[in-house]
C-alpha positions in Angstrom: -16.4 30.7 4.0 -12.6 31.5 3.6 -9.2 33.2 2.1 -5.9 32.3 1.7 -2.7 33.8 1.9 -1.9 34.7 -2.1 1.7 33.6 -2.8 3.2 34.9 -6.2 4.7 31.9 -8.4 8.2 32.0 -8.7 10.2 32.6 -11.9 11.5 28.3 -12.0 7.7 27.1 -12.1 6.2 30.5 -14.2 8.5 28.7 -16.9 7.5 25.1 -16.9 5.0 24.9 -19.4 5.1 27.9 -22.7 1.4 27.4 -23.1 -0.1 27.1 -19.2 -0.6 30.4 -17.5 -1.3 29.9 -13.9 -2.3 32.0 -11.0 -3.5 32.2 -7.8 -7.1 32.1 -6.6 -9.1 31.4 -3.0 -12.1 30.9 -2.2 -14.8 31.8 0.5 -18.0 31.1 1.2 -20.9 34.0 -0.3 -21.3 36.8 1.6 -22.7 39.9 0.4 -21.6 42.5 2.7 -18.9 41.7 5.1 -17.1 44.5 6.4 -20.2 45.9 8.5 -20.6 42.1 9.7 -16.8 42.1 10.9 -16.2 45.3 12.8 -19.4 44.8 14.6 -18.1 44.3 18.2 -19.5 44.0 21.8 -22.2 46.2 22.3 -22.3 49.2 25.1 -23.6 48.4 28.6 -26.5 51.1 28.3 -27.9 48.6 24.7 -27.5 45.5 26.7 -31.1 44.6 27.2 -31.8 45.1 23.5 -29.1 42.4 22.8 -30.4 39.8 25.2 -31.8 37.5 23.4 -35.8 36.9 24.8 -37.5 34.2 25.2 -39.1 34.5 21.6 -35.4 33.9 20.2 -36.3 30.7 21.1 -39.7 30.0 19.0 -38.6 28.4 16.1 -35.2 26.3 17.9 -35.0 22.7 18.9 -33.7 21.4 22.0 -29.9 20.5 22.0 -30.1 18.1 25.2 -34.2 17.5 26.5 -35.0 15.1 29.4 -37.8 14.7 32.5 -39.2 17.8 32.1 -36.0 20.2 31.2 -34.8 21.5 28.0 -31.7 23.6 26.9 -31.6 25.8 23.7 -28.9 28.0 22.9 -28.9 30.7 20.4 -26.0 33.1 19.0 -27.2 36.7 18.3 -25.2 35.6 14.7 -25.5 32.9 12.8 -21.7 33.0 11.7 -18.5 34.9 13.1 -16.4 36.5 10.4 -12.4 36.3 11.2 -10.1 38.8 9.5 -6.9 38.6 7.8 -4.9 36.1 6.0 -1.7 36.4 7.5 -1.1 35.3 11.2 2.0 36.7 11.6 1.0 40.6 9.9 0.1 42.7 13.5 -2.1 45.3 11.6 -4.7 42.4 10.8 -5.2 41.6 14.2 -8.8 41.9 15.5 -11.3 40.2 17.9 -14.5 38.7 17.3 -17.7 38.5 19.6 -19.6 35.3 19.6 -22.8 36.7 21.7 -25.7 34.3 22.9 -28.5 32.8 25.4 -28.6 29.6 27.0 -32.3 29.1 28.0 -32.8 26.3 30.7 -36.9 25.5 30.2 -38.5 23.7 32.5 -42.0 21.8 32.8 -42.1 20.8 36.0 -40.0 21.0 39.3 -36.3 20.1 38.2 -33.5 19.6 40.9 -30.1 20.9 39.4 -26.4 20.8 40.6 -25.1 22.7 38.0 -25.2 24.4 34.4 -22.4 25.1 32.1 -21.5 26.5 28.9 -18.5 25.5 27.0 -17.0 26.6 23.5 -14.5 24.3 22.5 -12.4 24.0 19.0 -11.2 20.7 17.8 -9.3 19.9 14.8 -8.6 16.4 13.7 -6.6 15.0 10.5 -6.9 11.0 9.1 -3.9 8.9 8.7 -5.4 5.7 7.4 -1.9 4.1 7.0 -0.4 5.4 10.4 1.7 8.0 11.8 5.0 7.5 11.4 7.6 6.0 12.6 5.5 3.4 14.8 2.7 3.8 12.7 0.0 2.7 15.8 -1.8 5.9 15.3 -4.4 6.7 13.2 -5.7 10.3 14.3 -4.6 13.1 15.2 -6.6 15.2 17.5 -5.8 19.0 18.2 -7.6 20.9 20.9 -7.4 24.6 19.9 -9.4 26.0 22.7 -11.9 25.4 25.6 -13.6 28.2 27.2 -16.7 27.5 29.9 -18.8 29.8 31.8 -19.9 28.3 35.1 -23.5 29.8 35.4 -24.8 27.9 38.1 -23.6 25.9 40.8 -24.9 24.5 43.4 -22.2 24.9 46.1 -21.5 28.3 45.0 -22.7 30.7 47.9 -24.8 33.0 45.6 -26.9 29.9 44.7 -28.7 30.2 48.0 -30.2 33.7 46.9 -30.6 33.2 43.1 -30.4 30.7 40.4 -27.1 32.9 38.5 -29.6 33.9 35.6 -30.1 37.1 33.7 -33.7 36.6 33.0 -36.0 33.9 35.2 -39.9 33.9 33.6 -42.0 31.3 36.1 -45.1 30.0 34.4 -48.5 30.9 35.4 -49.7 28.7 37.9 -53.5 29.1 39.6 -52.5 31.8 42.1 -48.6 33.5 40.4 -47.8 35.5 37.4 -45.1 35.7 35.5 -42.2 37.2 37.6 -39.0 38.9 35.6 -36.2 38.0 38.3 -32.8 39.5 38.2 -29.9 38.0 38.7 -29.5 38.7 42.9 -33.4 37.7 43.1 -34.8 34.8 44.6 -38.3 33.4 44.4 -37.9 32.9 48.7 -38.0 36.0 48.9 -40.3 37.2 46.4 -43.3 34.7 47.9 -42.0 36.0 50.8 -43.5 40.0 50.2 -46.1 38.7 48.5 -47.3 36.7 51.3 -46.7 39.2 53.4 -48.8 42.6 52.6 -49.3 45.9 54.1 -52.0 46.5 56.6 -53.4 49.7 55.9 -54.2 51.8 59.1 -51.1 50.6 61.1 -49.6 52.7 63.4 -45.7 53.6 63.3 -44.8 51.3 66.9 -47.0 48.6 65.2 -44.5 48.3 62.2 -41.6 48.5 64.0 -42.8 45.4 66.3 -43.7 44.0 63.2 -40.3 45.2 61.3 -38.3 43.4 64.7 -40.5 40.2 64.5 -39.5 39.6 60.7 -36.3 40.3 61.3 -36.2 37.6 63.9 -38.2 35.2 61.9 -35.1 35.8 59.5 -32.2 34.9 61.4 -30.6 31.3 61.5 -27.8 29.8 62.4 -25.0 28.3 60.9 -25.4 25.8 58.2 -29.1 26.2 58.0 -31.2 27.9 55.4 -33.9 30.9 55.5 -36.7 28.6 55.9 -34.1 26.1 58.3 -33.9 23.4 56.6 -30.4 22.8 55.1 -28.9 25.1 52.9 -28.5 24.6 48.9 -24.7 23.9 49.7 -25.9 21.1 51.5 -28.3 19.5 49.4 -26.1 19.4 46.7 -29.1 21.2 44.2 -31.1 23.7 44.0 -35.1 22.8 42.7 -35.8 25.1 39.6 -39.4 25.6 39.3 -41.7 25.4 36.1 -39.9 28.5 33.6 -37.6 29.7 31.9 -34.1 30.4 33.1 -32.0 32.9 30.6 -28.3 33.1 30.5 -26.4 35.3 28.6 -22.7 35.2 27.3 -20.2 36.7 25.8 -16.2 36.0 24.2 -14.1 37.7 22.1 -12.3 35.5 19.7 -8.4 36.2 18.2 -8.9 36.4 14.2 -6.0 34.1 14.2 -7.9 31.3 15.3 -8.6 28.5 12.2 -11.1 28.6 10.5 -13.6 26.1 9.9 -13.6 23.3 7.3 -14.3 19.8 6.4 -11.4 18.3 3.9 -11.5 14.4 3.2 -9.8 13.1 5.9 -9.4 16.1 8.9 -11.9 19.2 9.9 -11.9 22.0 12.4 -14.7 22.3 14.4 -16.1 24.6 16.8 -19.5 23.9 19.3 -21.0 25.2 21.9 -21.4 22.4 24.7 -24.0 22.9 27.3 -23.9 21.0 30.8 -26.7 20.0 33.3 -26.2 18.2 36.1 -28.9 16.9 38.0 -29.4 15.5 41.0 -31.6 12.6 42.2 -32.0 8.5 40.9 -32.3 7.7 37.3 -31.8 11.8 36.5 -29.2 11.8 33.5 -27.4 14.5 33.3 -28.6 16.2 29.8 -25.4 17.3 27.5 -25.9 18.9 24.1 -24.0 20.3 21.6 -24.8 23.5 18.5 -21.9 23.7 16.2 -20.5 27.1 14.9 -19.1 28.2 11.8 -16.0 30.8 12.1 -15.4 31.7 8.5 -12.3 34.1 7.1 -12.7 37.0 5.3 -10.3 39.4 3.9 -9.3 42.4 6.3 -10.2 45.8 6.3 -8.2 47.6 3.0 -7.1 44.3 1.7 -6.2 44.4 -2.3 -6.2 40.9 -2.5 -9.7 40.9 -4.7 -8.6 44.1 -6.8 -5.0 44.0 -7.0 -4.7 42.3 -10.6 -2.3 39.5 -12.1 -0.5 40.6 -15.1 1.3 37.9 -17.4 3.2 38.7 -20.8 4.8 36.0 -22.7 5.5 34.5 -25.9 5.2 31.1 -27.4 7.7 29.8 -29.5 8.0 33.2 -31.2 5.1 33.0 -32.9 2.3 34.5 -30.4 2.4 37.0 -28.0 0.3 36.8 -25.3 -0.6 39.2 -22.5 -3.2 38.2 -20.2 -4.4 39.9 -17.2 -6.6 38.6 -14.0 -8.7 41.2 -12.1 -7.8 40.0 -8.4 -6.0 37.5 -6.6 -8.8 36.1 -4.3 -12.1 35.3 -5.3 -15.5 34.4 -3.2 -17.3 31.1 -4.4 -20.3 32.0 -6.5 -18.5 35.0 -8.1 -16.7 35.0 -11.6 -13.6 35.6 -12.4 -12.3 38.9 -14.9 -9.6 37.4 -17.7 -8.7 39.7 -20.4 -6.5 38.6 -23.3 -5.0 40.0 -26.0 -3.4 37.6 -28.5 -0.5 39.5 -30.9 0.1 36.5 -33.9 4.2 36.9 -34.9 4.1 34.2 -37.5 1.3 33.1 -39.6 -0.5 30.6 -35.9 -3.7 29.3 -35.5 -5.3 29.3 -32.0 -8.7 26.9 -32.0 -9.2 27.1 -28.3 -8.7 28.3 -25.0 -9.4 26.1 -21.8 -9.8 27.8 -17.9 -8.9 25.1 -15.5 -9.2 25.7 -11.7 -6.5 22.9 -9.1 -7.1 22.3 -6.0 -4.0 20.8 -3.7 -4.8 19.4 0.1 -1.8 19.2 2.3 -2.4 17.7 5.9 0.6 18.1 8.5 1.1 16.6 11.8 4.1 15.9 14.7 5.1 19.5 14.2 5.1 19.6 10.3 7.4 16.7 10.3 5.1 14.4 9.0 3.3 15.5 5.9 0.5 14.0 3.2 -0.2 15.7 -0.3 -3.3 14.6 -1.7 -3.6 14.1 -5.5 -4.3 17.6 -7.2 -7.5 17.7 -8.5 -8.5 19.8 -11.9 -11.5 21.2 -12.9 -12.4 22.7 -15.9 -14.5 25.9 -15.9 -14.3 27.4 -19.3 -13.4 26.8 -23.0 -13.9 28.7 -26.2 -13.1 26.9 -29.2 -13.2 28.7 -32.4 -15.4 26.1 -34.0 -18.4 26.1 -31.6 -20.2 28.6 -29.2 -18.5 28.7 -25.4 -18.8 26.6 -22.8 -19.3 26.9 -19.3 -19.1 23.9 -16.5 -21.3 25.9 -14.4 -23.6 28.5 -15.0 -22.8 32.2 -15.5 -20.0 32.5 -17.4 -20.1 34.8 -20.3 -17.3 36.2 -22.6 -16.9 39.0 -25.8 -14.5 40.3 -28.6 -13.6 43.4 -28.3 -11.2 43.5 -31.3 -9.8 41.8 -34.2 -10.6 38.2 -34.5 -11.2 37.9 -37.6 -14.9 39.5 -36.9 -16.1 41.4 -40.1 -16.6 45.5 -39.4 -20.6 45.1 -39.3 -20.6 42.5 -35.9 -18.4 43.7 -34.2 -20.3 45.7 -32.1 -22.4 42.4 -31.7 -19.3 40.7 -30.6 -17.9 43.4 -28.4 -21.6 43.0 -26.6 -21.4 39.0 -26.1 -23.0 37.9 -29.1 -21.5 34.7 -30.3 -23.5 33.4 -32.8 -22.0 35.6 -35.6 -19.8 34.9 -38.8 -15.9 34.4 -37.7 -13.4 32.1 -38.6 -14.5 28.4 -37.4 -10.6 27.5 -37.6 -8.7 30.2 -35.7 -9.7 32.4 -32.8 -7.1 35.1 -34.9 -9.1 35.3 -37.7 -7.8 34.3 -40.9 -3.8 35.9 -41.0 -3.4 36.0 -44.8 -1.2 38.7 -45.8 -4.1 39.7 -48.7 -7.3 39.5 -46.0 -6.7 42.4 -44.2 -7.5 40.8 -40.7 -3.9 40.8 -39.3 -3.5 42.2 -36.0 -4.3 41.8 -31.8 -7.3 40.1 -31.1 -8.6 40.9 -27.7 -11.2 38.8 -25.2 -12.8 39.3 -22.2 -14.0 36.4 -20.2 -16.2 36.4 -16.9 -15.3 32.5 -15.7 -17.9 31.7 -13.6 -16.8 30.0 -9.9 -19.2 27.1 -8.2 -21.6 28.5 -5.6 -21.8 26.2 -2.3 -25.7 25.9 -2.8 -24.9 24.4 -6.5 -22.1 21.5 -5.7 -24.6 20.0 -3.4 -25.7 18.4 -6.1 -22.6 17.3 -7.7 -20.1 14.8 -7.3 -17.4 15.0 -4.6 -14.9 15.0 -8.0 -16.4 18.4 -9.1 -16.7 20.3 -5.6 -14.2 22.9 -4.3 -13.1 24.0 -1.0 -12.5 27.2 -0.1 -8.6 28.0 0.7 -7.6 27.6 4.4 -4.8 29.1 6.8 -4.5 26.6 9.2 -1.3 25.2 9.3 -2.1 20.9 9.8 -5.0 21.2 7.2 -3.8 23.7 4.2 -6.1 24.1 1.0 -4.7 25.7 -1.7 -5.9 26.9 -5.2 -4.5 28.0 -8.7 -6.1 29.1 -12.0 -5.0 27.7 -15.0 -5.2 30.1 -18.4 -4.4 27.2 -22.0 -4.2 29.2 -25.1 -3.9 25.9 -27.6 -2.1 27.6 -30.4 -0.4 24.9 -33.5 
C-alpha cells in the first residue's frame, strides 16, 4: 500500500467530546524497506543487457492471451512501483517512477502476425447504485487516467521488412539451425542467406569480385517487390514469425502524482498492462491479455509524518488531567502504534478502563466534486485495558506497561514497568486506590504498543473488521482517525 495527507483536527471538533481523544492515522501496505525501492530509477545504457529480462524470466509465468500456437507473457523487472509524496500540489515531492519489463511473443509453430502492442492504461471507476444526479440515468462513473502504448511491431511499418522490431529473437532448434540471438535490425532472410552461402577457400581475388557483383545483382528488385520477389511484408499485410521466442523490452516513467491503487466498496483504481496481437488469416483471433499492476504510495524522502508525534493535554471535568502523546502521524498496516499516557487524578476519580478505537470514513466524488457520497463510518476497536482484567487486543501484537504509579506496590513495579500484568493492583481503578491515608496518590503513567491489522491477517476476517489503507485520489478518498477513551466516573 498507501499514505494520506495528515490534516490536524481543528480547535471546534478537538472539543466535542471531554473524554474522546482523536487523531490522525493512515495506512499502507508492509514494506520493509522503501526508500532504496523508490529512488531506484532507469538504469544506464552500458547495464542494459543485465536489466533485460531473459527468457528464463519467463519459467515460472502463465500466458496472459495463448492461441494456435502463440503465447504472450509479460513480466515487470518489479513486482510493485512505489509513488512518493502525499501532497499533489508540494513541488519538492515530485518524482518519477520506472515501470521496466519484457513482452515475450512465444511461438510453436509458423504464426502470421500484423501487429503487436503494449498498452498501460489506468482506470478508475466509482458505483452509484441510486444514480447520478440530477437525471439519475447513470450508474458509473468511469475515469480514464492514462493510456500509454508502445507499437513494437507492425506490419506496414517499413522496418518490418528487415526485422521483426524485437530486442532479443531465440528460433528453436530445428534438424539443420541453432539457436540464433538476433538483434533488433536483423533478419532471419538474411541470416539463411550467409549461411547458405559459405566461403570457398582457395578463391582468387577476380573470382570474388564476380561473385561479390553476381550477389549484388541477385539482390536488387524493383519497386514493390521483396528480396526474394514475391511481395513485400507491406503488402501482405503480415509478417510469418517462425517457431521462438520474440523479446520486447519497455520502459515509462510514471508522475508520483498519479493515484494510487485501491479497491473501496463501490469504485477502484486500476492499472494493467494490455498486450495486442493481431493476426492475419481465417478463423485467427486476435489474442488480447491483460497483467494488472499495483502502484502503491509511500511517504517521501525526509517525510516526518511517521516520527513527528501528536501531543494532547486536557482535562475532564476538573477532576483528571490527562496528557497523552502518539509517536507519529502515519502508520504502515502490520505495525503498532506508540500511546503514552499519563493520568494526573485532581479529585478523588476512578478510571476502570481505557478503549483504542480506529474509524474509517469513505468519501466518493464525481461531476467535478459536485456530486458527493459519505459512506457510514465504520469503528473498530483495537485495544482496551480495564482495571479489572488483563488487556485485550483485537489483533495480535499488542502489548502495554506501567511505568509509574497505579496503585502498583514498590516490589512489582519493575514487573509492571516490563509488561507484566498479572500482578497485585487495584481491580477498581487504573489510579490505584486515591485515599488521602494510602500513600498511592499521584500520575500514573502507561505505555501502549496498539497493534494495527496486517493485510495477510483480514483475509480471513469479515469485510466489517478490514481496513483500507488511506488514499489521495480525489473521486475515491479514504480517510482514518484514532480514537484514545479514558472512561473515568
Amino acid at each position: 500500500m498507501v499514505f494520506d495527507d495528515i490534516r490536524r483536527r481543528s480547535p471546534e471538533r478537538r472539543e466535542r467530546s471531554g473524554s474522546v481523544i482523536r487523531g490522525p492515522i493512515s495506512g499502507m501496505v508492509s514494506r520493509p524497506i522503501l526508500e532504496s525501492d523508490v529512488r531506484r530509477g532507469s538504469i544506464p545504457e552500458n547495464n542494459a543487457s543485465e536489466a533485460a529480462i531473459t527468457r528464463t524470466s519467463f519459467t515460472d509465468q502463465k500466458p496472459i492471451a495463448s492461441g494456435n500456437g502463440v503465447a504472450v507473457y509479460v513480466q515487470t523487472a518489479e513486482p510493485v512501483l512505489y509513488l512518493q509524496g502525499y501532497d499533489s500540489n508540494d513541488p519538492t515531492s515530485h518524482t518519477t517512477s520506472m515501470l521496466r519489463g519484457s513482452l515475450l511473443i512465444r511461438c510453436t509453430k509458423q504464426a502470421k502476425l500484423k501487429s503487436i502492442s503494449l498498452s498501460f492504461k489506468g482506470k478508475s471507476e466509482t458505483d452509484w447504485p441510486e444514480g447520478i444526479p440530477p437525471k439519475r440515468v447513470e450508474f458509473k462513473d468511469t475515469t480514464y487516467i492514462m493510456n500509454h502504448t508502445w507499437s513494437f511491431f507492425n506490419a506496414q511499418f517499413p522496418q518490418a521488412e528487415h526485422g521483426y522490431g524485437a530486442d532479443a529473437v531465440q528460433l528453436q532448434k530445428g534438424p539443420s539451425s541453432e539457436v540464433k540471438d538476433l538483434g533488433v535490425t536483423g533478419s532471419s532472410f538474411e541470416l539463411f542467406q550467409r549461411s547458405s552461402s559459405p566461403v570457398k577457400q582457395g578463391q582468387t581475388s577476380k573470382e570474388m569480385k564476380r561473385l561479390s557483383l553476381q550477389a549484388n545483382h541477385s539482390r536488387s528488385f524493383g519497386k514493390g517487390e521483396s528480396a526474394s520477389g514475391g511481395p513485400t511484408v507491406a503488402q501482405r499485410g503480415f509478417k510469418v514469425f517462425h517457431p521462438g521466442d520474440y523479446i520486447y523490452n519497455f520502459e515509462l516513467p510514471l508522475d508520483s502524482r498519479l493515484p494510487e491503487s485501491c479497491h473501496v466498496d463501490l469504485g477502484y483504481v486500476k492499472y494493467e498492462l494490455e498486450a495486442l496481437i493481431e493476426r492475419s488469416g481465417a478463423f485467427r483471433a486476435n489474442l488480447v491479455g491483460a497483467k494488472e499492476l499495483s502502484l502503491i504510495r509511500a511517504p517521501a524522502e525526509g517525510s516526518l509524518e511517521q516520527t513527528e508525534p501528536i501531543a494532547i493535554s486536557r482535562n475532564w471535568e476538573d477532576q483528571l488531567h490527562y496528557d497523552i502523546v502518539i509517536s507519529g502521524k502515519s502508520f504502515p498496516l502490520g505495525s503498532s502504534v506508540p500511546i503514552a499516557f499519563k493520568l494526573t487524578p485532581l479529585a478523588k476519580v476512578q478510571c476502570h478502563r481505557i478503549k483504542v478505537f480506529v474509524t474509517e470514513n469513505i468519501q466518493y466524488f464525481t461531476n467535478n466534486k459536485k456530486v458527493h457520497r459519505l459512506e457510514p463510518t465504520r469503528k473498530i476497536q483495537l485495544f482496551e485495558k480495564r482495571a479489572d482484567s488483563t488487556s485485550t487486543s483485537s489483533y495480535p501484537g499488542s502489548s502495554m506497561r506501567v511505568t509509574a504509579g497505579g496503585g502498583i506496590p514498590y516490589d512489582y513495579r519493575g514487573a509492571a514497568a516490563s509488561g507484566e500484568e498479572n500482578i497485585p493492583h487495584d481491580t477498581t481503578n487504573l489510579l490505584g486506590n486515591l485515599d488521602n491515608d494510602s500513600g498511592s496518590i499521584g500520575p500514573t503513567e502507561m505505555e501502549f504498543n496498539v497493534q494495527l491489522p496486517s493485510c495477510h491477517f483480514m483475509k480471513d476476517k469479515v469485510r466489517t473488521e478490514h481496513l483500507h489503507f488511506d488514499t489521495t485520489y480525489s473521486n475515491i478518498q479514504v480517510n482514518h482517525w484514532i480514537k484514545v477513551r479514558p472512561c473515568p466516573n
